[in-house]
C-alpha positions, 0 to 999 in steps of 0.5 A: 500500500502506498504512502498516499493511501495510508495518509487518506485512510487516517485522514477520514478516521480522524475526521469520523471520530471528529463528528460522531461515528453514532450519527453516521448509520451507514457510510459507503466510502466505495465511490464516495456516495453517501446514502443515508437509509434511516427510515425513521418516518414517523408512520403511526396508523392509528385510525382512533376515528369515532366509528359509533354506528349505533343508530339507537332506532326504536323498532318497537313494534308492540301494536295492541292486536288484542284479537278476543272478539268475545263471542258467545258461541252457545250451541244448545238448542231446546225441545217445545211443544203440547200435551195433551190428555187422550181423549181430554184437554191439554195436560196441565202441570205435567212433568216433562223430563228429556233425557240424553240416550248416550249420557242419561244426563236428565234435563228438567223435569219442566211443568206445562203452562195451563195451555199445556205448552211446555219447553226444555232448553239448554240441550246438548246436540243429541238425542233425547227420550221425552217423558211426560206424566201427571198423575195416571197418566204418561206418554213418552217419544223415543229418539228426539235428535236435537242438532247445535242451536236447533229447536225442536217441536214435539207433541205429547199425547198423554195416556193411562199408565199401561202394563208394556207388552206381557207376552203370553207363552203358551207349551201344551204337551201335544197341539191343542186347542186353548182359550185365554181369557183376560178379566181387567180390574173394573178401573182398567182395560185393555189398550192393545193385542195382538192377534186381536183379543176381542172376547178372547182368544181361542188359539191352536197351541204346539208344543214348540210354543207356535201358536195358529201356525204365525204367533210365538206369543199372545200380546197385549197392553192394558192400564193399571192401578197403582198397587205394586210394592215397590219395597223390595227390588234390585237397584241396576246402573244405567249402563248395564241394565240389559247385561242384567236382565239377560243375567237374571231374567232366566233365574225368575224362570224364563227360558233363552227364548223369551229372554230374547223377546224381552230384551228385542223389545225393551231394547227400543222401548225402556226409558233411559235413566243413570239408574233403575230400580226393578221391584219384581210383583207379587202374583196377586198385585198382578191378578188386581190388574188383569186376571187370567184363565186358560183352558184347559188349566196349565199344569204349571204357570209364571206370571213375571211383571216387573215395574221399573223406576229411573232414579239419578242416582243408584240407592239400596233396596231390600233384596228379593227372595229367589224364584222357583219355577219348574216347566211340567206338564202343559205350561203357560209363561207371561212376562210383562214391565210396567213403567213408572213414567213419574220417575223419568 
C-alpha cells in the first residue's frame, strides 16, 4: 500500500471520530456516495376515528292486536211443544223430563203452562227420550235428535199408565186347542193385542210354543192401578241394565227364548235413566190388574211383571227372595214391565 493511501485512510478516521461515528448509520466510502437509509418516518396508523354506528332506532313494534272478539258461541238448542190428555184437554202441570240416550244426563223435569205448552232448553246436540206424566197418566217419544242451536217441536199425547207388552207363552204337551181369557180390574182395560183379543182368544197351541201356525206369543197392553210394592227390588246402573236382565231374567224362570223377546223389545222401548230400580210383583198385585184363565188349566204357570223406576242416582233396596219355577206338564209363561213414567 502506498504512502498516499495510508495518509487518506487516517485522514477520514480522524475526521469520523471528529463528528460522531453514532450519527453516521451507514457510510459507503466505495465511490464516495453517501446514502443515508434511516427510515425513521414517523408512520403511526392509528385510525382512533369515532366509528359509533349505533343508530339507537326504536323498532318497537308492540301494536295492541288484542284479537278476543268475545263471542258467545252457545250451541244448545231446546225441545217445545203440547200435551195433551187422550181423549181430554191439554195436560196441565205435567212433568216433562228429556233425557240424553248416550249420557242419561236428565234435563228438567219442566211443568206445562195451563195451555199445556211446555219447553226444555239448554240441550246438548243429541238425542233425547221425552217423558211426560201427571198423575195416571204418561206418554213418552223415543229418539228426539236435537242438532247445535236447533229447536225442536214435539207433541205429547198423554195416556193411562199401561202394563208394556206381557207376552203370553203358551207349551201344551201335544197341539191343542186353548182359550185365554183376560178379566181387567173394573178401573182398567185393555189398550192393545195382538192377534186381536176381542172376547178372547181361542188359539191352536204346539208344543214348540207356535201358536195358529204365525204367533210365538199372545200380546197385549192394558192400564193399571197403582198397587205394586215397590219395597223390595234390585237397584241396576244405567249402563248395564240389559247385561242384567239377560243375567237374571232366566233365574225368575224364563227360558233363552223369551229372554230374547224381552230384551228385542225393551231394547227400543225402556226409558233411559243413570239408574233403575226393578221391584219384581207379587202374583196377586198382578191378578188386581188383569186376571187370567186358560183352558184347559196349565199344569204349571209364571206370571213375571216387573215395574221399573229411573232414579239419578243408584240407592239400596231390600233384596228379593229367589224364584222357583219348574216347566211340567202343559205350561203357560207371561212376562210383562210396567213403567213408572213419574220417575223419568
Amino acid at each position: 500500500m502506498t504512502a498516499f493511501r495510508w495518509n487518506l485512510i487516517l485522514i477520514v478516521c480522524v475526521c469520523a471520530m471528529s463528528l460522531g461515528c453514532d450519527e453516521v448509520e451507514s457510510r459507503q466510502v466505495d465511490g464516495g456516495t453517501d446514502t443515508d437509509t434511516d427510515s425513521d418516518t414517523d408512520t403511526d396508523t392509528d385510525s382512533d376515528t369515532d366509528t359509533d354506528t349505533d343508530s339507537d332506532t326504536d323498532s318497537d313494534t308492540d301494536s295492541d292486536t288484542d284479537s278476543d272478539t268475545d263471542t258467545d258461541t252457545d250451541t244448545d238448542g231446546d225441545i217445545w211443544g203440547n200435551l195433551t190428555i187422550e181423549g181430554g184437554g191439554p195436560a196441565t202441570a205435567a212433568q216433562v223430563t228429556a233425557t240424553s240416550t248416550t249420557s242419561y244426563i236428565s234435563y228438567g223435569p219442566v211443568s206445562s203452562d195451563s195451555s199445556g205448552d211446555y219447553i226444555i232448553t239448554g240441550l246438548p246436540a243429541d238425542t233425547y227420550d221425552l217423558c211426560a206424566s201427571q198423575d195416571v197418566y204418561a206418554g213418552e217419544v223415543y229418539g228426539v235428535v236435537v242438532a247445535e242451536s236447533a229447536s225442536v217441536e214435539q207433541d205429547i199425547d198423554l195416556t193411562e199408565m199401561t202394563a208394556d207388552a206381557p207376552y203370553i207363552y203358551l207349551y201344551p204337551e201335544q197341539g191343542q186347542n186353548v182359550s185365554v181369557t183376560l178379566s181387567p180390574n173394573p178401573v182398567t182395560s185393555i189398550v192393545a193385542s195382538d192377534p186381536a183379543y176381542g172376547t178372547g182368544w181361542n188359539v191352536w197351541a204346539e208344543p214348540t210354543g207356535l201358536i195358529d201356525g204365525t204367533y210365538d206369543y199372545l200380546f197385549y197392553e192394558s192400564t193399571v192401578i197403582w198397587n205394586f210394592q215397590e219395597t223390595e227390588g234390585w237397584v241396576v246402573n244405567g249402563t248395564e241394565i240389559f247385561d242384567w236382565f239377560d243375567d237374571n231374567l232366566p233365574l225368575m224362570g224364563l227360558n233363552a227364548d223369551e229372554v230374547q223377546d224381552f230384551s228385542d223389545y225393551w231394547s227400543v222401548n225402556l226409558p233411559s235413566a243413570s239408574c233403575y230400580n226393578v221391584f219384581p210383583q207379587p202374583v196377586p198385585v198382578i191378578d188386581q190388574n188383569m186376571g187370567i184363565s186358560i183352558t184347559p188349566t196349565p199344569d204349571s204357570m209364571l206370571r213375571i211383571w216387573l215395574m221399573v223406576e229411573g232414579s239419578s242416582t243408584c240407592g239400596v233396596l231390600a233384596t228379593p227372595g229367589p224364584v222357583t219355577f219348574n216347566r211340567t206338564g202343559f205350561t203357560v209363561v207371561e212376562w210383562g214391565m210396567v213403567i213408572n213414567w213419574n220417575t223419568f
